[in-house]
LUMPA-631833 format. One record per residue (C-alpha): residue in one letter; y negated, z negated, x negated; residue number from 1; chain. Coordinates in nm, 3 decimals. Layout:
BEGIN
res = A, py = Y, pz = Z, px = X, n = NUM, chain = A
...
END
This chain:
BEGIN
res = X, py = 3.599, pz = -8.073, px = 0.731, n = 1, chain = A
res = X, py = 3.671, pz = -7.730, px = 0.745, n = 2, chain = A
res = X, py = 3.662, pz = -7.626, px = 1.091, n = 3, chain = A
res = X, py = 3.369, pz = -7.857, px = 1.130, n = 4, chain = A
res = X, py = 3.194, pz = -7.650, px = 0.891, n = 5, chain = A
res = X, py = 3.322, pz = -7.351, px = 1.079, n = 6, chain = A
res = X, py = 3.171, pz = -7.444, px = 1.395, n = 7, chain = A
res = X, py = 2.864, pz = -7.538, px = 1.223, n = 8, chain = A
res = X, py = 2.846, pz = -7.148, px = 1.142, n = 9, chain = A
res = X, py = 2.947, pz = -7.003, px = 1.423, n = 10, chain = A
res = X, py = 2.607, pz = -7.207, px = 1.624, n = 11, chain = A
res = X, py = 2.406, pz = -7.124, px = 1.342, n = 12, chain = A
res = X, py = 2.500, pz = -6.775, px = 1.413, n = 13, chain = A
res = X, py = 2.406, pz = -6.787, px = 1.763, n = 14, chain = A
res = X, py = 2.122, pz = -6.857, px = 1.685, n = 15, chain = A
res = X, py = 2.010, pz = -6.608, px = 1.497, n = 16, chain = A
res = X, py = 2.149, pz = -6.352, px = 1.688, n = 17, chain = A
res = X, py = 1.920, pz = -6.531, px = 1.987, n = 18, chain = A
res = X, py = 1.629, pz = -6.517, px = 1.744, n = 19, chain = A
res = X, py = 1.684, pz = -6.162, px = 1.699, n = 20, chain = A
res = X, py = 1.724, pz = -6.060, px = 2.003, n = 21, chain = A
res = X, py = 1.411, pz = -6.254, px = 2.083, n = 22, chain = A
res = X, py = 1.171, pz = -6.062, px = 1.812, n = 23, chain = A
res = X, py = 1.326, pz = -5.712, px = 1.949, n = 24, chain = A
res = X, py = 1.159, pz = -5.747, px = 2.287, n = 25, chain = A
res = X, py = 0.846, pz = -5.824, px = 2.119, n = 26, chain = A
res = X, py = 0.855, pz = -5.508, px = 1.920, n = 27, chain = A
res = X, py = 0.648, pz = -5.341, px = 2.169, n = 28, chain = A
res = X, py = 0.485, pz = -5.398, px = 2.524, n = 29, chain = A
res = X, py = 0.452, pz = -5.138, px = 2.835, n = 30, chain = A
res = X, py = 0.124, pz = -5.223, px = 3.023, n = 31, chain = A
res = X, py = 0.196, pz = -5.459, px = 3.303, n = 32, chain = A
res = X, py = -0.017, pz = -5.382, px = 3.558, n = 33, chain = A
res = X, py = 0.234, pz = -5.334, px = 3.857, n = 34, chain = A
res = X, py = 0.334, pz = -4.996, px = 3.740, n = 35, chain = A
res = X, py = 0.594, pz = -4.843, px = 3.641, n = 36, chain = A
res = X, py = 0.575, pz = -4.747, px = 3.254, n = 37, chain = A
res = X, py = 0.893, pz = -4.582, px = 3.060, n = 38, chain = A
res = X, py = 0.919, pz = -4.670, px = 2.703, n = 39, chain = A
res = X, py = 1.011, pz = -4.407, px = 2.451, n = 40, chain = A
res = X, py = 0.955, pz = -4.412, px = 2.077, n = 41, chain = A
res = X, py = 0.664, pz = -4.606, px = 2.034, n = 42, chain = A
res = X, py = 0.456, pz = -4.490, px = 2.332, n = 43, chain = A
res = X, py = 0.515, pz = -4.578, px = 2.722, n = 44, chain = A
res = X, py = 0.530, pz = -4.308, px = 3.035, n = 45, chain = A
res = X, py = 0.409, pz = -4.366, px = 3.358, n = 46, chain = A
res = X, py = 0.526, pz = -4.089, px = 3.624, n = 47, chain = A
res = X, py = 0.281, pz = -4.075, px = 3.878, n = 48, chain = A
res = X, py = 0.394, pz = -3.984, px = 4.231, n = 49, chain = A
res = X, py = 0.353, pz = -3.994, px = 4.604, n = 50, chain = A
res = X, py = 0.496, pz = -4.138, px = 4.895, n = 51, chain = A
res = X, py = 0.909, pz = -4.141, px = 4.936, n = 52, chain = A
res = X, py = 1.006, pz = -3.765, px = 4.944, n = 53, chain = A
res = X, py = 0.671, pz = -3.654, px = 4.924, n = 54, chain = A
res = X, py = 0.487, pz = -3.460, px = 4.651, n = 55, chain = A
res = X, py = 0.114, pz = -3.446, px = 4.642, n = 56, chain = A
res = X, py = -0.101, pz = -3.218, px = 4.453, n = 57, chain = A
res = X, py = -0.392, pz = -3.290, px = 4.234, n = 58, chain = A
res = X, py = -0.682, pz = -3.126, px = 3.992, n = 59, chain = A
res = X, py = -0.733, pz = -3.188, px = 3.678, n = 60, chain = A
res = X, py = -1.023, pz = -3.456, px = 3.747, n = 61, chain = A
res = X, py = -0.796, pz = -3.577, px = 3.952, n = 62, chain = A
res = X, py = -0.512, pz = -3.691, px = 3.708, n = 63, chain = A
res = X, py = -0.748, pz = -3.793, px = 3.470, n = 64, chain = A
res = X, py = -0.914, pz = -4.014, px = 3.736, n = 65, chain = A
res = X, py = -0.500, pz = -4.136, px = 3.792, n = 66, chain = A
res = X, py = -0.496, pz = -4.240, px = 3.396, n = 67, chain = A
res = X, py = -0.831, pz = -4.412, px = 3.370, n = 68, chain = A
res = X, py = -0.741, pz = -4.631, px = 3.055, n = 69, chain = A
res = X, py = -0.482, pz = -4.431, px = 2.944, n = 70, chain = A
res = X, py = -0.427, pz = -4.111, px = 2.807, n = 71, chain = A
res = X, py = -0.309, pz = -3.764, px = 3.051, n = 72, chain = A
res = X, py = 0.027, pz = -3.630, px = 2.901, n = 73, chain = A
res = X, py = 0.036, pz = -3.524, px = 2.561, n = 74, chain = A
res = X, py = 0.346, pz = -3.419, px = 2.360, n = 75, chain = A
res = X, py = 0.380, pz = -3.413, px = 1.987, n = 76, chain = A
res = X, py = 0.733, pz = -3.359, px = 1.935, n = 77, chain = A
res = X, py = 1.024, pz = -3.168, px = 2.097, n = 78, chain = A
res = X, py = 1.235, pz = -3.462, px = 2.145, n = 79, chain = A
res = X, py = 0.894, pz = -3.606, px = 2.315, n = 80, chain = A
res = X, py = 0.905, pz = -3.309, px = 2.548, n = 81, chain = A
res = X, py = 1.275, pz = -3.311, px = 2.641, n = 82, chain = A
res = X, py = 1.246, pz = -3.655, px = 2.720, n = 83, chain = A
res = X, py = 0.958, pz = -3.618, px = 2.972, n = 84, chain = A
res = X, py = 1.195, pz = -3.310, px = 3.120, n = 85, chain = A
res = X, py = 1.494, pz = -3.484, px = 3.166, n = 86, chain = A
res = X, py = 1.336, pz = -3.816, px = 3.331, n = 87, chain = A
res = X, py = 1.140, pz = -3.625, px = 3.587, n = 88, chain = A
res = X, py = 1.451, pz = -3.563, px = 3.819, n = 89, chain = A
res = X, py = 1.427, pz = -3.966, px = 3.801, n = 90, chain = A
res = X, py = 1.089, pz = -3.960, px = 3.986, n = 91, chain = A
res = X, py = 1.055, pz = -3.575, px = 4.179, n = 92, chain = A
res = X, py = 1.284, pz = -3.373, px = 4.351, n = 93, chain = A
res = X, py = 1.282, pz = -3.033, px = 4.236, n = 94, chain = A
res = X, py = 1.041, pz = -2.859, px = 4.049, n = 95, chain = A
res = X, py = 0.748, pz = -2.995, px = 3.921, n = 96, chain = A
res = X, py = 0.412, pz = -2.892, px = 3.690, n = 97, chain = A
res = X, py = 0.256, pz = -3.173, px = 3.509, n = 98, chain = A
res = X, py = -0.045, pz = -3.163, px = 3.371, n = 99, chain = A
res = X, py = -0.076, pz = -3.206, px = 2.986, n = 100, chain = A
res = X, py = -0.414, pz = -3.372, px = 2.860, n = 101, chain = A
res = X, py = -0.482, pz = -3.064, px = 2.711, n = 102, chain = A
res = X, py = -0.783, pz = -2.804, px = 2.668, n = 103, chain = A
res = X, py = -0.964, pz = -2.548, px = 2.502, n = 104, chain = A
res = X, py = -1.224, pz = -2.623, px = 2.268, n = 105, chain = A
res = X, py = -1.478, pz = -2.319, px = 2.194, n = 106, chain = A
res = X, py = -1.585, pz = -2.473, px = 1.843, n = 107, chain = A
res = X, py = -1.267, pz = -2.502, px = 1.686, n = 108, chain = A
res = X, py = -1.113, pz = -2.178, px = 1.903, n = 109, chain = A
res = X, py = -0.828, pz = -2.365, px = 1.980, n = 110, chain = A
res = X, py = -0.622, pz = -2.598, px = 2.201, n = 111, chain = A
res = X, py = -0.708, pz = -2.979, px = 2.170, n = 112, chain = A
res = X, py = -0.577, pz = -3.283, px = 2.340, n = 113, chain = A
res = X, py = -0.836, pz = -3.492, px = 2.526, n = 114, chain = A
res = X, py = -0.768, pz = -3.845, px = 2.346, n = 115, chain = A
res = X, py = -0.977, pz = -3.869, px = 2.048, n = 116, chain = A
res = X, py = -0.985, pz = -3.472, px = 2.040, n = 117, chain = A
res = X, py = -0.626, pz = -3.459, px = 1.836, n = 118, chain = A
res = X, py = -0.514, pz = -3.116, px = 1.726, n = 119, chain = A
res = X, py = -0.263, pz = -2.950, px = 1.869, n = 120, chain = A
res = X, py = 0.045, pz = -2.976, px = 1.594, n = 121, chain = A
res = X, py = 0.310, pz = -2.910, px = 1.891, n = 122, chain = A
res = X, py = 0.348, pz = -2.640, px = 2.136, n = 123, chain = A
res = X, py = 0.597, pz = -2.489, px = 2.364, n = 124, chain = A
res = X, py = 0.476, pz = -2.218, px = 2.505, n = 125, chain = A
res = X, py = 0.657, pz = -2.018, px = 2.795, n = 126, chain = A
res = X, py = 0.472, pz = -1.663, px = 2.612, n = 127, chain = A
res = X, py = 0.384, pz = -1.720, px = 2.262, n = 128, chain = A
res = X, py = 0.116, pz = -1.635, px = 2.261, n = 129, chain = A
res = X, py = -0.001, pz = -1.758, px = 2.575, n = 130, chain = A
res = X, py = -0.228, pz = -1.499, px = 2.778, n = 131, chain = A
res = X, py = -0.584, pz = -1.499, px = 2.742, n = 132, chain = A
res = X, py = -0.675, pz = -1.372, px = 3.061, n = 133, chain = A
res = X, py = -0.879, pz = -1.753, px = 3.156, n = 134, chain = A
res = X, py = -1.245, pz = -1.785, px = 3.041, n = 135, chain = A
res = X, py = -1.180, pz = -2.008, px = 2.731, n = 136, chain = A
res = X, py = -1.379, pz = -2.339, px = 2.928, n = 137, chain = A
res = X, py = -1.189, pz = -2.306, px = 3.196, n = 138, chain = A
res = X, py = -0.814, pz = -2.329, px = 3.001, n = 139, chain = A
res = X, py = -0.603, pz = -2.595, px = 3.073, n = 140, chain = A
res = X, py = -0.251, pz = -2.667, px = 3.070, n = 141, chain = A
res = X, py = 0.065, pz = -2.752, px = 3.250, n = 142, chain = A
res = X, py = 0.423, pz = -2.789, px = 3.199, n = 143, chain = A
res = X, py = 0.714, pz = -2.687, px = 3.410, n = 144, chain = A
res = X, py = 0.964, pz = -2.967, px = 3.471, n = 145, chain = A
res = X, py = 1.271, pz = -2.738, px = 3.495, n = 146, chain = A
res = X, py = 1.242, pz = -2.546, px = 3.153, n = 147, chain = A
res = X, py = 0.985, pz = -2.769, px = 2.980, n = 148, chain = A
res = X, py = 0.735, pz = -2.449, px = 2.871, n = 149, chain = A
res = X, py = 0.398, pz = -2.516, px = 2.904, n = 150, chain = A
res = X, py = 0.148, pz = -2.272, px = 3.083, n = 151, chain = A
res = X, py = -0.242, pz = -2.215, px = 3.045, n = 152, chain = A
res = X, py = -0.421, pz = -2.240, px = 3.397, n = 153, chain = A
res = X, py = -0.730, pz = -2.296, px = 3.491, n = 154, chain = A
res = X, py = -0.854, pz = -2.644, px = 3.440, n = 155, chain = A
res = X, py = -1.104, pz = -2.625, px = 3.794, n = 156, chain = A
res = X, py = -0.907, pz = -2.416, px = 4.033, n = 157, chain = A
res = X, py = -0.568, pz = -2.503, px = 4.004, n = 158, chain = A
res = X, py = -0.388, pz = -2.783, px = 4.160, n = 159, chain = A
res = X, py = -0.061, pz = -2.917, px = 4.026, n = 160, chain = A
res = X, py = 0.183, pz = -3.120, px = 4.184, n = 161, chain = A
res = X, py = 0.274, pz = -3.349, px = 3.813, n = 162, chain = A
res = X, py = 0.081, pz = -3.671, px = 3.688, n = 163, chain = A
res = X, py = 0.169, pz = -3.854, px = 3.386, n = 164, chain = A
res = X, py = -0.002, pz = -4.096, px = 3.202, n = 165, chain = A
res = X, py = 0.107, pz = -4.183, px = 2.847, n = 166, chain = A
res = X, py = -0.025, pz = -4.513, px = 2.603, n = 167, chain = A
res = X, py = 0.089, pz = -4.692, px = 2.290, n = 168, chain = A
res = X, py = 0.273, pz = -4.980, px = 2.292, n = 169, chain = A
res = X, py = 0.129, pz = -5.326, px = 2.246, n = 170, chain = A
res = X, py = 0.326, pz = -5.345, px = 1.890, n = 171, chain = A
res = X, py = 0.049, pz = -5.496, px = 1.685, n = 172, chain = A
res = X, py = -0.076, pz = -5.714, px = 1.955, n = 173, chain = A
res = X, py = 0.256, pz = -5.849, px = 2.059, n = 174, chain = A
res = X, py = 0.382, pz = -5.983, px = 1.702, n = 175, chain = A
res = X, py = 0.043, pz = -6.148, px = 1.606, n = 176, chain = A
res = X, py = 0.084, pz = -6.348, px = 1.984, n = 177, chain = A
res = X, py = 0.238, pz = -6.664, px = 1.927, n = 178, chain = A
res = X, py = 0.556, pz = -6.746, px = 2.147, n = 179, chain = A
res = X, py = 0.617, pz = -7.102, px = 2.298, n = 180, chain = A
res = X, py = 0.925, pz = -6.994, px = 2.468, n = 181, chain = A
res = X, py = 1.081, pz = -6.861, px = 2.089, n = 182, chain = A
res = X, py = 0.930, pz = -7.154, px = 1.909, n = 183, chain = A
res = X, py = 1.139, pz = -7.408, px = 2.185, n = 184, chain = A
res = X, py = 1.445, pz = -7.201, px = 2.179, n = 185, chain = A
res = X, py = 1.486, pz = -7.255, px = 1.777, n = 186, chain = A
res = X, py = 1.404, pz = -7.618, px = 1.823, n = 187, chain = A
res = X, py = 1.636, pz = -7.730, px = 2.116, n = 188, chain = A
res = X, py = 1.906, pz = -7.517, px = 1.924, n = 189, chain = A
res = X, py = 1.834, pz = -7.704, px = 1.631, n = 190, chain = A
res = X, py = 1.863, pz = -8.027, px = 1.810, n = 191, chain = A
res = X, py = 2.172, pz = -7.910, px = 1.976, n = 192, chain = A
res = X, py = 2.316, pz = -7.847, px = 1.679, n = 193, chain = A
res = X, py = 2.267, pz = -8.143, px = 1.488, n = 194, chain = A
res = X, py = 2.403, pz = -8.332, px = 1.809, n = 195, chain = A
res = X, py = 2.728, pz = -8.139, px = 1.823, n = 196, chain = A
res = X, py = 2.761, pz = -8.131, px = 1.408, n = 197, chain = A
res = X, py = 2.742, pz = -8.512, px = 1.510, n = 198, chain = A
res = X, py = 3.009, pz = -8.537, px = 1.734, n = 199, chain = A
res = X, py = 3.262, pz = -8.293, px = 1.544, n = 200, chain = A
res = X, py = 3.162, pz = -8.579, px = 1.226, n = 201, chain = A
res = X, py = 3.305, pz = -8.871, px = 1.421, n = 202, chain = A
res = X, py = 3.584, pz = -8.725, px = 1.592, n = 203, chain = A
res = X, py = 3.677, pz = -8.587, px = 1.231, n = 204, chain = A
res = X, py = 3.670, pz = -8.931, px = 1.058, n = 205, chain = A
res = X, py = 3.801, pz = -9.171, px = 1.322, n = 206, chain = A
res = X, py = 4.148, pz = -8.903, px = 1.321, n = 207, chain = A
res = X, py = 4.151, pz = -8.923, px = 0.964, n = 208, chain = A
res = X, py = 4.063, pz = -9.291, px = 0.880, n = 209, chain = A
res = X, py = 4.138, pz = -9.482, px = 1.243, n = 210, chain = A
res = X, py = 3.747, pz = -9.510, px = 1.198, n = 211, chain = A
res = X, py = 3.609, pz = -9.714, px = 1.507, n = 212, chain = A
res = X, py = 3.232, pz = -9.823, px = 1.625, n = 213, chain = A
res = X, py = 3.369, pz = -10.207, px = 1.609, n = 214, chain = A
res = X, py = 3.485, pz = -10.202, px = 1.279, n = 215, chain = A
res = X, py = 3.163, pz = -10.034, px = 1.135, n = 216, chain = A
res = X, py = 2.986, pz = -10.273, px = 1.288, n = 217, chain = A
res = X, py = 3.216, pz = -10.591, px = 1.212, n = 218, chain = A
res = X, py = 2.951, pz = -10.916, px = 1.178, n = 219, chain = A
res = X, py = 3.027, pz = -11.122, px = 0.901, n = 220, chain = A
res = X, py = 2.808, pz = -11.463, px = 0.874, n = 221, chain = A
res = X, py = 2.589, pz = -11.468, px = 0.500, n = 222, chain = A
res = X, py = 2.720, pz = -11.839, px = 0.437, n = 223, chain = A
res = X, py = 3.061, pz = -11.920, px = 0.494, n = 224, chain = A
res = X, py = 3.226, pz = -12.233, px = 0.424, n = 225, chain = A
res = X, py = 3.608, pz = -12.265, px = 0.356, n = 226, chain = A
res = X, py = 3.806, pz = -12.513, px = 0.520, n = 227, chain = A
res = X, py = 3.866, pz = -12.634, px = 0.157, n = 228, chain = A
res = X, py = 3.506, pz = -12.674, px = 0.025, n = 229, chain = A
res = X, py = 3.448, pz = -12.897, px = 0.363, n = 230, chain = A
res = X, py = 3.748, pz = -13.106, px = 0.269, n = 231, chain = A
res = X, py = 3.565, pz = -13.180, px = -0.057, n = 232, chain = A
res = X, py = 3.230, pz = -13.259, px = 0.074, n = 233, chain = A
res = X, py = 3.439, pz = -13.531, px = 0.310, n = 234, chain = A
res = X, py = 3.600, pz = -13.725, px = 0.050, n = 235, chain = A
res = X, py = 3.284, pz = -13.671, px = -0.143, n = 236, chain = A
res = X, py = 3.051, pz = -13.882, px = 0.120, n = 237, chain = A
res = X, py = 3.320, pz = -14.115, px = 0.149, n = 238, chain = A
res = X, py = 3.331, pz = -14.206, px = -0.231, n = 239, chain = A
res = X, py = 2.966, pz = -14.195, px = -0.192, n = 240, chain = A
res = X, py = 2.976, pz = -14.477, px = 0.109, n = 241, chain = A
res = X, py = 3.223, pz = -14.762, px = -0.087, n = 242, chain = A
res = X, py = 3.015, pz = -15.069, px = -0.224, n = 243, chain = A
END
């Protein structure tokens, strides 16, 4: 009984674990449209390059044609930027400036990102102050891949050789999706288990008890009559049958 009940645990931990594992993939989604994305944290990186040892160079309107639907580069957080510094080596060879989705806005005198105008809370500046030696429309800005400081350039006359595009991931979307594949899992398991929990049950009793299939299912007839009682009814029909 015991180790019955042991094994009974040990598949009902299995599957849970399976479960689990099962609901941490769905935690959140990378875009699958045939690109490459690289989660981190809750968002999802795609580095954008050229052909196989080739770096190409684009403009601003450029990358943010690349990241139509998505968002150009923007970093919140130092561990966001190291991160985006220490996968580039991943994707380019040597040294790199990527564009951040970043520009000046001449109402609030500051630097802004370009999705949904977010403020700047974040910076990294190679000179802190940066220079303000760029008419204030034309200020954009890159970062270097080898130190990961950001520079102000212009946003229409310089080309850099860096792309990346940056979204959320599906998080929200993904848990309120129903899945056939985790709802089948749980109920073959089930069933498997119940099977097995059936096996380990008759193999337990028939060692303990000599239990066997034949003698469960022994037929005994509802009237039986003794040897005895027939006898009886005999000498019965015979007393019956004298004149």
């Amino acid at each position: 009984m015991e180790s019955r009940r042991k094994s009974r645990g040990s598949l009902l931990g299995c599957v849970l674990v399976l479960c689990v594992n099962l609901r941490l993939g769905l935690a959140g989604d990378c875009p699958a449209d045939g690109r490459t994305w690289v989660p981190f944290g809750d968002r999802c990186y795609h580095f954008v390059h050229g052909e196989e040892d080739s770096i190409k160079s684009y403009t601003f309107e450029r990358a943010k044609t690349l990241c139509q639907g998505f968002e150009l580069l923007t970093i919140q957080s130092a561990e966001e930027n190291d991160f985006v510094i220490q996968y580039c080596p991943n994707v380019w060879k040597g040294k790199v400036n990527v564009w951040l989705g970043m520009y000046y806005d001449t109402n609030s005198e500051g630097m802004r990102w370009l999705q949904e105008e977010d403020p700047v809370t974040f910076t990294n500046w190679e000179d802190n102050p940066p220079p303000s030696d760029l008419v204030p429309v034309d200020t954009c800005a890159t970062l270097h891949s080898n130190t990961g400081k950001w520079e102000n350039v212009s946003c229409m006359e310089e080309v850099e050789n860096g792309v990346i595009c940056e979204t959320a991931q599906e998080a929200a979307a993904a848990k309120q999706k129903p899945n056939a594949l985790l709802s089948a899992l749980v109920i073959l398991s089930v069933v498997a288990i119940m099977g097995i929990s059936a096996v380990i049950w008759f193999v337990h009793q028939r060692h303990n008890s000599g239990f066997t299939v034949l003698s469960a299912f022994e037929y005994h007839p509802p009237f039986r009559v003794l040897d005895s009682d027939q006898s009886c009814l005999v000498e019965a029909e015979e007393t019956n049958s004298v004149p």
